[in-house]
KOLLO-607349 format. One line per field, with one value per residue (C-alpha): residue number from 1; x, y, z. Coordinates in nm, 2 decimals. Example, Ala and Ser with C-alpha at 12.3 -4.5 7.8 and 13.67 -1.06 7.14 Angstrom:
REM residues 2
seq: 1 / 2
X: 1.23 / 1.37
Y: -0.45 / -0.11
Z: 0.78 / 0.71
***
This chain:
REM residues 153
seq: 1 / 2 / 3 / 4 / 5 / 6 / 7 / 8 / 9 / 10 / 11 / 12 / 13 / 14 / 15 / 16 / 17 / 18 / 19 / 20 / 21 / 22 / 23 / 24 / 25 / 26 / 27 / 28 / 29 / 30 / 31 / 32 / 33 / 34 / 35 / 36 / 37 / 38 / 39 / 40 / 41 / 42 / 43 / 44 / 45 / 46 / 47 / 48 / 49 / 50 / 51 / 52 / 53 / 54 / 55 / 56 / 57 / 58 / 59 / 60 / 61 / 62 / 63 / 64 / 65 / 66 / 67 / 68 / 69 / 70 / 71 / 72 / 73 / 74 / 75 / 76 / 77 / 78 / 79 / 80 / 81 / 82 / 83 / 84 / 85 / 86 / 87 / 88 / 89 / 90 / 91 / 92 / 93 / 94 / 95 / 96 / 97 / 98 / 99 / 100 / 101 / 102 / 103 / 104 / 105 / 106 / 107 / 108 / 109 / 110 / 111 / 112 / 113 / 114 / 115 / 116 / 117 / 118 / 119 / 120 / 121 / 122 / 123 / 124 / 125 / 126 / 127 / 128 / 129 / 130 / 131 / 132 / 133 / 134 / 135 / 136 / 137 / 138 / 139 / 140 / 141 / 142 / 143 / 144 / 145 / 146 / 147 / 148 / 149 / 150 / 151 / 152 / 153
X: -3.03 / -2.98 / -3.29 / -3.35 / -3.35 / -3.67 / -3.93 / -3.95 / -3.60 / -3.34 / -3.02 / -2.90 / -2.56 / -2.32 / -2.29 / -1.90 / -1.99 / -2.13 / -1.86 / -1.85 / -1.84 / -1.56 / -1.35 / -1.43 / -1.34 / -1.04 / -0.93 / -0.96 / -0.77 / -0.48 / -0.46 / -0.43 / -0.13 / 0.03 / 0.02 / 0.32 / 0.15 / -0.14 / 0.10 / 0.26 / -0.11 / -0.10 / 0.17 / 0.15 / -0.18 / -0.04 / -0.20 / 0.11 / 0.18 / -0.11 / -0.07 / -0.42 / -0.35 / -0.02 / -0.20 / -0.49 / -0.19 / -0.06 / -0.37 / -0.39 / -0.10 / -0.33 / -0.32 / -0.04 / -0.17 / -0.28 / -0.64 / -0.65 / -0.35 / -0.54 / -0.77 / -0.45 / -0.44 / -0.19 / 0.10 / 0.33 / 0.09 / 0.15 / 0.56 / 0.42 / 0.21 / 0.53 / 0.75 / 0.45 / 0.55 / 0.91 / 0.91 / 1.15 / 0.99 / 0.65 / 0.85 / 1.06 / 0.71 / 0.62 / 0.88 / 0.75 / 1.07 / 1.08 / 0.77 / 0.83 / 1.15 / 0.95 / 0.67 / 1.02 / 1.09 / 0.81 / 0.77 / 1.16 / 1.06 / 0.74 / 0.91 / 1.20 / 0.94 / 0.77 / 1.09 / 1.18 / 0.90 / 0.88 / 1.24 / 1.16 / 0.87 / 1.03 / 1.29 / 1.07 / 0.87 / 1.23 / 1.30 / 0.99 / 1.01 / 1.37 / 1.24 / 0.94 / 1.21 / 1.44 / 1.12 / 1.03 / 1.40 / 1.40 / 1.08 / 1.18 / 1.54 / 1.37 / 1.13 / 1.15 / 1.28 / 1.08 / 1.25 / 1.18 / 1.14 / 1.45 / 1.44 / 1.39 / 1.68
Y: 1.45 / 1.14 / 1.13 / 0.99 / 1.25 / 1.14 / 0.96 / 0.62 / 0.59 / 0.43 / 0.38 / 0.01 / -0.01 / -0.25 / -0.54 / -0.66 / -0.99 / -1.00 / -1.12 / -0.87 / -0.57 / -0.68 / -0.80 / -0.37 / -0.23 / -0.46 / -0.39 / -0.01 / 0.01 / -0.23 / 0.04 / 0.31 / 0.16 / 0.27 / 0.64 / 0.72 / 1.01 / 0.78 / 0.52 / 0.84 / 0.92 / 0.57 / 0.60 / 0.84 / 0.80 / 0.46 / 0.21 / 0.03 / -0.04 / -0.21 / -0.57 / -0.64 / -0.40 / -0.56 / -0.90 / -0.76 / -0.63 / -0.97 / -1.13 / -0.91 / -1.05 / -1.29 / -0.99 / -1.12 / -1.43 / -1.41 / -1.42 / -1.12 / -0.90 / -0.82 / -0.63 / -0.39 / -0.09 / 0.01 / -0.24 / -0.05 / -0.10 / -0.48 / -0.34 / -0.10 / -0.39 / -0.64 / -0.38 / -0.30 / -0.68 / -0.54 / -0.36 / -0.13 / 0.03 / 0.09 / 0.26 / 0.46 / 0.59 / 0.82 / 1.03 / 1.28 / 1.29 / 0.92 / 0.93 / 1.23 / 1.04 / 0.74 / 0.95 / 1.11 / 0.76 / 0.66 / 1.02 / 0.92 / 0.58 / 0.72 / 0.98 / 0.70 / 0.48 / 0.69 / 0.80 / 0.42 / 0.34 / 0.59 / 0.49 / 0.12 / 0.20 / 0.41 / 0.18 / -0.09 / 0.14 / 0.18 / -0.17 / -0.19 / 0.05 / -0.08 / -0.49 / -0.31 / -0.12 / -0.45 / -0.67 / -0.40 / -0.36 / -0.76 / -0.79 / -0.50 / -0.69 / -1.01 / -0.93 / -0.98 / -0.65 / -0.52 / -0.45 / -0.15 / -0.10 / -0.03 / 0.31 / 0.34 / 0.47
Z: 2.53 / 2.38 / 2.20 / 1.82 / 1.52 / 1.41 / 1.68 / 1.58 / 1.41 / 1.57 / 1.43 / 1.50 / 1.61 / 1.50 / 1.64 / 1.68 / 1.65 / 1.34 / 1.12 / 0.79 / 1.05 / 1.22 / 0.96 / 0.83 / 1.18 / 1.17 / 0.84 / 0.90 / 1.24 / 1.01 / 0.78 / 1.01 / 1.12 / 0.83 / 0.94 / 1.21 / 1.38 / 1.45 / 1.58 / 1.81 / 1.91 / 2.03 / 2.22 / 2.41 / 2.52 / 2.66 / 2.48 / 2.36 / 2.75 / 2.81 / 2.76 / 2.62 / 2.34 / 2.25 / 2.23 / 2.02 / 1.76 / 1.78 / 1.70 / 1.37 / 1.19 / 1.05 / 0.78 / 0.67 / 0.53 / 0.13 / 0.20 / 0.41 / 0.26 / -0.05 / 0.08 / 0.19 / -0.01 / 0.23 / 0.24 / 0.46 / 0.72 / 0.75 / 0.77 / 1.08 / 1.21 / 1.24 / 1.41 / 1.62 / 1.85 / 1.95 / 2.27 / 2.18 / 1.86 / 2.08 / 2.33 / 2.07 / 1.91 / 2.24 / 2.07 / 1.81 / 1.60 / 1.60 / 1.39 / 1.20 / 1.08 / 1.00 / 0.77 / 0.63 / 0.53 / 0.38 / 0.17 / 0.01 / -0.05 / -0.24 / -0.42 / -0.51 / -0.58 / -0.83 / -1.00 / -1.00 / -1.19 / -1.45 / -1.58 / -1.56 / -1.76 / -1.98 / -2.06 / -2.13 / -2.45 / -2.54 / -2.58 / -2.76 / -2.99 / -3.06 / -3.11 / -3.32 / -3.54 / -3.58 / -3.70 / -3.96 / -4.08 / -4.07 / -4.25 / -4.52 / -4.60 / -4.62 / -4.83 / -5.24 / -5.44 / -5.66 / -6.00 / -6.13 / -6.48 / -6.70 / -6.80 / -7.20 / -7.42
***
């Protein structure tokens, strides 16, 4: 059954202890922390009871640090990772509504987010525009008159 797609082909498989591949397999499982049905998945298959598991999410708050947190394109994961070492919010997490309030949360903050951003943005090419107007009133005024001819009578 388990036999190679094409004889003579093997497909190496990763080795964990190679450096590059884990700092991948870490950074991926990071980021999945960032989804809340995931992190209910988790939960109630058990995993957050077992102590080994909460050790291993301890271990991975080294994300945290600078040199590691860029490579986040997820930042709310780091948020899911910290509330991952209470007790209480792994045990809340069996609970499907508990998680369906949490993606709730994070959908608002998005959308607020967003709409945040937009009027920040458009307020700024409105001060623009206004400091752009001033300078080209200021420069007009202060520049010399030209005097027109007298009209001939």
């Amino acid at each position: 059954m388990n036999q190679p797609i094409m004889p003579g082909l093997e497909v190496p498989k990763p080795n964990l202890a190679d450096d590059r591949v884990r700092f991948q397999a870490e950074l991926e499982f990071v980021q999945c922390l960032a989804n809340p049905n995931y992190l209910n998945f988790l939960a109630q298959r058990g995993y957050f009871k077992e102590r080994k598991f909460v050790n291993y999410l301890n271990y991975l708050m080294y994300w945290k640090k600078p040199e590691y947190v860029k490579y986040i394109k997820y930042p709310q994961c780091i948020y899911m990772l910290e509330l991952l070492q209470y007790e209480q919010f792994r045990t809340e997490l069996v609970n499907t509504p508990c998680a369906k309030f949490i993606e709730d949360q994070m959908l608002l903050h998005w959308q607020y987010y967003i709409r945040k951003r937009i009027r920040l943005q458009q307020n700024l090419m409105e001060s623009i525009r206004q400091r752009n107007d001033q300078q080209l009133q200021t420069a007009t005024d202060a520049s010399p008159a030209r005097k027109r001819p007298a009209p001939d009578t």
